[in-house]
N, C-alpha and C positions, 0 to 999 in steps of 0.2 A: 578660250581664246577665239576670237569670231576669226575668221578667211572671207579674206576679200579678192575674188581671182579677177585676173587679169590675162585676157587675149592678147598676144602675137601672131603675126602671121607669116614669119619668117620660121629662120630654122633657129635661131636665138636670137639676145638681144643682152648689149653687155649691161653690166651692173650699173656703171654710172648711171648711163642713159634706161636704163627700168628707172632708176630712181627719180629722174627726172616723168619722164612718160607717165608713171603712178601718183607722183603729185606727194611724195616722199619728201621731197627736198625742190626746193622754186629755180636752181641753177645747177651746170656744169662745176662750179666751184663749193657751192655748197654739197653737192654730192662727193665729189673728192674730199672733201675735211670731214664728211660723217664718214667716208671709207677709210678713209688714213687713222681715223682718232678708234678703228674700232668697233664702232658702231652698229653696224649688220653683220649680222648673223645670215648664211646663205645654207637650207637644209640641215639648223642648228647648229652652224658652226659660225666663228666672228671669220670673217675673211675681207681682209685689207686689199684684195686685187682688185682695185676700177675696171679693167678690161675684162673681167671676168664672165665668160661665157653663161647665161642663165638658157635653160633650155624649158620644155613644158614639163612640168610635173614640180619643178624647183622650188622650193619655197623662201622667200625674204622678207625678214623683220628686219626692225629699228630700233636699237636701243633693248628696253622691255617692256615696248609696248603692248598693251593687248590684240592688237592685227595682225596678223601674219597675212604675206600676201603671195598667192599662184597663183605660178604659173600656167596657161590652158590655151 
């Protein structure tokens, strides 16, 4: 699986908006319906919370895709 990381420069940055920022998903709404249906996996796990805190080191995919993307 390649990694693809991704800078912050905050103390985190919630999931919707990573999705958005990463170029995962083109909109705020689009990112809510890939989180609600399921779809990401946050440190291998599927997790439905849009607000969810992603910190550095955390890793997020899509689906099964081959990218995982972190956090740095």
């Amino acid at each position: 699986m390649d990694k693809e990381q991704i800078k912050i420069t905050t103390e985190y940055i919630k999931l919707d908006s990573f999705l958005k920022f990463s170029n995962m998903v083109m909109s705020g709404g689009d990112a809510k319906g890939v989180i609600s249906e399921g779809r990401i996996k946050v440190n291998g796990e599927v997790c439905t919370m849009r607000g969810k805190k992603l910190r550095v080191g955390d890793k997020v995919q899509i689906d099964e895709a081959d990218v995982e993307f972190e956090i740095v």
